[in-house]
C-alpha positions as CSV (number, residue, x, y, z in Angstrom):
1,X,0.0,0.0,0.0
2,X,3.0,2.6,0.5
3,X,4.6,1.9,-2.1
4,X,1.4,2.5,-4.4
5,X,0.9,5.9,-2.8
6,X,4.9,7.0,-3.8
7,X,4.1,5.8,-7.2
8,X,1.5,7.8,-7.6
9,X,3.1,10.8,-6.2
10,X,6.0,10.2,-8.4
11,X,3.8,9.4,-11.5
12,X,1.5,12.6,-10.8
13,X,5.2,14.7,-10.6
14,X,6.3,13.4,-13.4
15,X,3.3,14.2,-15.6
16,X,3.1,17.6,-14.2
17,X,6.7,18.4,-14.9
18,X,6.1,16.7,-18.5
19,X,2.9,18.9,-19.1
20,X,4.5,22.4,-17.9
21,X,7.0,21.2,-20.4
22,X,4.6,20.6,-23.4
23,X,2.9,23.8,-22.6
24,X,6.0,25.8,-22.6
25,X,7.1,24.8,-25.6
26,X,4.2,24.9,-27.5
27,X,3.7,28.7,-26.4
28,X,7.2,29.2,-27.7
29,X,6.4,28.2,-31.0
30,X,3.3,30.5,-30.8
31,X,5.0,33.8,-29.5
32,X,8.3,33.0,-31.2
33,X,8.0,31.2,-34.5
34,X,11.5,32.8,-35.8
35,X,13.4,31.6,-33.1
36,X,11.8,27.3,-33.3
37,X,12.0,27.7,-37.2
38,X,15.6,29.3,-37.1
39,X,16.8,26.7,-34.6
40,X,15.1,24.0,-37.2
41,X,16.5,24.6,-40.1
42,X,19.9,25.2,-38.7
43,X,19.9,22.2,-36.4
44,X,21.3,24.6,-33.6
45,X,19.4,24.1,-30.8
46,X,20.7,26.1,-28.2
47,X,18.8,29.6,-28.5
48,X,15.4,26.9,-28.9
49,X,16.4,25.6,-25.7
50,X,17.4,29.5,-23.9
51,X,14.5,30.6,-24.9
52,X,12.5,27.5,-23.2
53,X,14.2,27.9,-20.3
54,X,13.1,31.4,-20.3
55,X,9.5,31.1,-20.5
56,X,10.1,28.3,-17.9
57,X,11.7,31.1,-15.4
58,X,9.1,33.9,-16.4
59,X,6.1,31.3,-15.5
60,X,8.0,30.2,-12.5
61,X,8.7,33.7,-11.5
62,X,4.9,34.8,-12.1
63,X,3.7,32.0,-9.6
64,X,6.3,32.9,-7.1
65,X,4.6,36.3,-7.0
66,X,1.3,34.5,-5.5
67,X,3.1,33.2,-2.7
């Protein structure tokens, strides 16, 4: 019976971070197309991923406010 209840805590973590992921990205491609296309067509990519990471830390930072 533990163990079930850390899966499930682990499972439900997991998916969360998976979906914030998901979502991120697809508002990246939505906000910045140039930067997704760039980094496609080049197959660099790094500024792809910085700008992930930044609309990771500007969502981060925005719930952090609420707190």
């Amino acid at each position: 019976m533990r163990y079930e209840r850390i899966g499930l805590s682990l499972f439900g973590a997991v998916a969360l971070l998976v979906i914030g992921m998901a979502v991120a990205t697809i508002w990246l491609f939505l906000t910045n197309p140039v930067t997704v296309a760039t980094a496609v067509s080049e197959g660099d990519v790094s500024p792809f991923v910085r700008d992930l990471a930044d609309v990771l830390l500007q969502a981060l930072q925005g719930l952090l406010k609420y707190l």
